[in-house]
N, C-alpha and C positions, 0 to 999 in steps of 0.2 A: 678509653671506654666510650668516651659522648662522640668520639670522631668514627668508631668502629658501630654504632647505632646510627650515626647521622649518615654513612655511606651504607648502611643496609637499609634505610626508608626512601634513601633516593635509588638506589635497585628496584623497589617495593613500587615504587611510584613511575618507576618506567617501566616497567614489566606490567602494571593497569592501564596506563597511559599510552603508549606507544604499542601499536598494532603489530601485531609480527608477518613479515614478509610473506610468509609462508601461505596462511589464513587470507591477509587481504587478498593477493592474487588471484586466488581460488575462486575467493568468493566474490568479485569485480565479472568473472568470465559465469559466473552461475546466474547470477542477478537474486532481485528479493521473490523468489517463485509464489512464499506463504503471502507476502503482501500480496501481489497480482490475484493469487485465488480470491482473497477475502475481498477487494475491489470490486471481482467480476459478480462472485457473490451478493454482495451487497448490493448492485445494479442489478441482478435480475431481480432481487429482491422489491425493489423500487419499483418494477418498471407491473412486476405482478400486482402490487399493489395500487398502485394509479390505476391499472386497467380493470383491475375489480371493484376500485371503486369512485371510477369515470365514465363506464365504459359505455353507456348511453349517451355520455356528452360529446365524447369522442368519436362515436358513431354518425353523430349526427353532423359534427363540425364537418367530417371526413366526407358522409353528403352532399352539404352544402359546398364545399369545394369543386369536389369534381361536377355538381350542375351549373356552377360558374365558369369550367374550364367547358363546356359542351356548349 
């Protein structure tokens, strides 16, 4: 009985534990697509926010550069 339970939790624990062949292949060639959305997301997000509320510093910096480059 304890040897026919103790061989069904180590099934149980490599069937959670070990990835199946099948799934990882697949999804190596797909790559993380929801990760990279949520990245790009996240960065436009950033980038709209600085600009709304920089955007006269930035303006001005961006000035002052290019009359040093003239």
């Amino acid at each position: 009985m304890i040897t026919l339970l103790a061989h069904r939790l180590v099934l149980l624990w490599l069937a959670l534990v070990a990835p199946a062949p099948h799934r990882s292949a697949r999804r190596d060639e797909r790559g993380d697509v929801p990760g990279w959305v949520l990245v790009t997301v996240m960065s436009a997000g950033i980038v709209v926010a600085i600009g709304s509320i920089a955007q006269d510093e930035l303006s001005q910096m961006l000035r002052n550069a290019l009359n040093k480059v003239k």
